[in-house]
N, C-alpha and C positions, 0 to 999 in steps of 0.2 A: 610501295606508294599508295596502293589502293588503304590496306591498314594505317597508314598515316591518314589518308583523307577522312576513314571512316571514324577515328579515334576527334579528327577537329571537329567534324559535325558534331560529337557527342557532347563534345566541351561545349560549342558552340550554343548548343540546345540546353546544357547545364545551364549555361551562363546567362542565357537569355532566362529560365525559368527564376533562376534564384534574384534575377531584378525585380523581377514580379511578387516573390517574397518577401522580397526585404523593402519594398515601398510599404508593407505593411509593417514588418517589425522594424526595420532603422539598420544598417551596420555600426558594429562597434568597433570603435577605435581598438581596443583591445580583444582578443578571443584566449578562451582558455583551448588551447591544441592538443591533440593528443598526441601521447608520450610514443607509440608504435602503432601497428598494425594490428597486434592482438590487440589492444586496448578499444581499436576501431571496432575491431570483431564483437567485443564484448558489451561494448554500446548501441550497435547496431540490432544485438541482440534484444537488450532492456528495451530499446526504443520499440521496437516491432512487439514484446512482450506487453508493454502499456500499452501501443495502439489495438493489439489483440483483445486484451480486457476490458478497455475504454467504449470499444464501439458493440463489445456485447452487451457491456453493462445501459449503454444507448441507445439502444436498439429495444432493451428490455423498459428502461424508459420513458419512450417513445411510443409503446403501446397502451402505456400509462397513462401519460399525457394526450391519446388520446381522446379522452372521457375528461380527464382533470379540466382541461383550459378550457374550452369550450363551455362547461358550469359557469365559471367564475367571471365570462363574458357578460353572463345576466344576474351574478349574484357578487360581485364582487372587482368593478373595473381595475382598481388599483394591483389586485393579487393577479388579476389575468394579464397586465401588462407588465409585472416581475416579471410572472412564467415565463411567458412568450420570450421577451426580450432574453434571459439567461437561457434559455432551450437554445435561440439561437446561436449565441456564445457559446456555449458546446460547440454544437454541431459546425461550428466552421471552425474551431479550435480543432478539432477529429482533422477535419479536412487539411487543416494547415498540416497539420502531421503528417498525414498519410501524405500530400506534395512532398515535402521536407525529407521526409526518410524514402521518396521514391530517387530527390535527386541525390541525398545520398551515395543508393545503390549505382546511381550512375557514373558517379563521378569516380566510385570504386573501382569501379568494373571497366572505368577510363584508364585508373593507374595500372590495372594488373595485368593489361593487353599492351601498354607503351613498354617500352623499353627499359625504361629505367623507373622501378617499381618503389621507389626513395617516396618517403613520405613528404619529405624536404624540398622535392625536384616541383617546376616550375610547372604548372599544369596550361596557361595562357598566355605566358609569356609576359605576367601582371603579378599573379603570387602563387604560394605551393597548394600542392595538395592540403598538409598540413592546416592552413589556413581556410581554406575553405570550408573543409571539415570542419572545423571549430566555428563557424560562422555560420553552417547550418545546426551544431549543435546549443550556438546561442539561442536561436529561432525556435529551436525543438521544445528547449526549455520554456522560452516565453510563451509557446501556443499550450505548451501542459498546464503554465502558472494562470491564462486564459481560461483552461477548461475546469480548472477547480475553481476558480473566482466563478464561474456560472453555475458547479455544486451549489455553493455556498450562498450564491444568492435566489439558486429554488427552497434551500433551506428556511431563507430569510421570508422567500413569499410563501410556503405552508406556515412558517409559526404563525404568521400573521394571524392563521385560521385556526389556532392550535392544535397543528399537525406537525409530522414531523416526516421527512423523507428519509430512509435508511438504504446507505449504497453499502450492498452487504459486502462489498471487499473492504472498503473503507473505513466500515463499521469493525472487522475482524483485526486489520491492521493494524490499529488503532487499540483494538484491545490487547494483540502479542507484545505492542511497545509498552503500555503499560505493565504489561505483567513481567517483562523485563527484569526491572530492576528484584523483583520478590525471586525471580530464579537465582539471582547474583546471591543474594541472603541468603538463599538456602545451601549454595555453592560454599559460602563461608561457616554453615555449620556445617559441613560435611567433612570436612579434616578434621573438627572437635569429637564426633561420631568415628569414624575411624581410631582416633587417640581410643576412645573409649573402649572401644571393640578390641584394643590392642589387653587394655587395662585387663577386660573382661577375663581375658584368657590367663592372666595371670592368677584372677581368684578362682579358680577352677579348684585348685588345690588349697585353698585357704577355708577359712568357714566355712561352714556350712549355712549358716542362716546368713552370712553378708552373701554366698554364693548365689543364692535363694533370691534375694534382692535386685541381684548387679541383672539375672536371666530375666525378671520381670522388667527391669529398665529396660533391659536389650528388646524384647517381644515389643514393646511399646512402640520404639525407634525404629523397628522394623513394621509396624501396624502406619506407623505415619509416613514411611518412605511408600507403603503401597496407595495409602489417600492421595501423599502428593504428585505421586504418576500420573493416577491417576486423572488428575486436576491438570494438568500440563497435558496428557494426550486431547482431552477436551481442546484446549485453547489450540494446540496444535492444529487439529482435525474442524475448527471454527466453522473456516470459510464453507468447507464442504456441509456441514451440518446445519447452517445458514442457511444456503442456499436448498438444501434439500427439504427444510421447514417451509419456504416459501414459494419453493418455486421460481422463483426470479430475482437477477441480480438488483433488483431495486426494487422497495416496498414504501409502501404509506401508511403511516398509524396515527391513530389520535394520541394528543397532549392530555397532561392534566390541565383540567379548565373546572371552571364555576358556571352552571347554567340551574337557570331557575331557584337562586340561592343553597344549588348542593353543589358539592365538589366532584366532579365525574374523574374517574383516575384515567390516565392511558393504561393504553392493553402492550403492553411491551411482551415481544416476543419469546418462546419456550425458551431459545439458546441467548438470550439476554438475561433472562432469570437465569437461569442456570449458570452464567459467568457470574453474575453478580454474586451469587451463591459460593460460586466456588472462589472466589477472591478473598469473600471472608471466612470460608473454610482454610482457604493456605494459610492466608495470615496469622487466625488462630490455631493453627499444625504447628508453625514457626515457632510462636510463641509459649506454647507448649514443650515443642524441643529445646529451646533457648530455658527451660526452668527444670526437664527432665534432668540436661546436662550439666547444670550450677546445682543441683541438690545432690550429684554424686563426690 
């Protein structure tokens, strides 16, 4: 009796917090629900994983902004009221979360102590577990899509001044997606390169001068497999190398601009040059092996 009582107060206090939520975000008629319990697990996880990196990367921000807005109070009203205003977008976007993935854990921690631990089973005698979970991972989603819209528009108030803000997770993410698809190509010469290796073996015992030839294409094919590693552990190891150039998950640099009719360039960072470098390094590895392999 006493574990029934304590199991409704929890619902109770769920239920009461998530009205408090959702007067913000809205309920929606449809939720997408999760398929099991592991799937909960795995979400629960990501969720706490974002809000882990979000509130450091804002925290690291925020002592930024200390000094930034305040400027721009006496030199700039327009730029100091982007700021402000998306700073706060953030920061109650964090907060939404960090509610959201608290009543989460609650409403978990409701199903695994009731009796009947069904994802399906009726949590208030209104709708299931299943559903509600899905209704606070509508939420979740909408305060994350909340805290990039507030990124994007402190982006929007430094270009103003031809700066640029870099969130170096954001920043590194951003670049393993693009580099993406250049590993996918390289994937596809890589069964041409074995073909070849296979060839290789057979002239072993043939010529001598073609033998002479096929070992120097091969030393080559292997000279580019150690650059292209190479290049891929970089992009790998970004974020840490980012962050360890700066110091902190978020930095400020200057734009290219025109002042006093010269063009002053931005100072873009060590491991920005260095990607940028090494993008037209693969490309040009690629393309080299794609002519290595058609000349044999």
């Amino acid at each position: 009796m006493i574990k029934t009582l304590t199991n409704f107060s929890r619902v109770f206090a769920f239920t009461g917090t998530l009205f408090l939520v959702f007067n913000c975000f809205g309920r929606r008629a449809k939720v997408e629900t999760p398929r099991d319990i592991h799937t909960v697990a795995a979400n629960r996880l990501s969720i706490e994983q974002w809000y882990e990196n979000n509130r450091k990367d804002t925290d690291d921000l925020k002592k930024i902004m200390k000094d930034e807005i305040p400027n721009y109070l006496f030199t700039n009203l327009k730029i100091y009221e982007i700021l402000t205003e998306n700073m706060e977008i953030m920061e109650d976007a964090l907060d939404d979360v960090d509610l959201l993935k608290q009543n989460l854990n609650s409403v978990m921690e409701v199903l695994q102590e009731s009796d009947d631990d069904s994802l399906q089973s009726i949590m208030d005698d209104e709708s299931s577990y299943e559903h509600e979970i899905g209704l606070v991972y509508s939420d979740i989603k909408a305060a994350q899509m909340e805290f990039e819209k507030g990124k994007e528009g402190l982006r929007q108030g430094f270009k103003m001044d031809r700066r640029r803000i870099v969130f170096i997770r954001s920043q590194t993410l951003s670049w393993k997606k693009e580099f993406h698809h250049l590993r996918y190509e390289r994937s596809g010469l890589g069964q041409a390169i074995q073909e070849y290796n296979v060839s290789l073996n057979e002239t072993i015992f043939k010529d001598r001068h073609e033998n002479k030839e096929a070992l120097a294409i091969s030393i080559r094919l292997e000279q580019y497999r150690i650059e292209l590693d190479k290049i891929e552990l970089f992009i790998a190891e970004s974020e840490r190398i980012a962050w360890e150039e700066t110091g902190s998950w978020v930095c400020i640099r200057p734009m290219l601009s025109l002042q006093n009719g010269q063009l002053r360039k931005g100072i873009p960072l060590d491991c920005e040059k260095k990607y940028d470098k090494g993008i037209r390094d693969y490309k040009r590895i690629l393309r080299d092996i794609s002519i290595e392999l058609d000349s044999i």
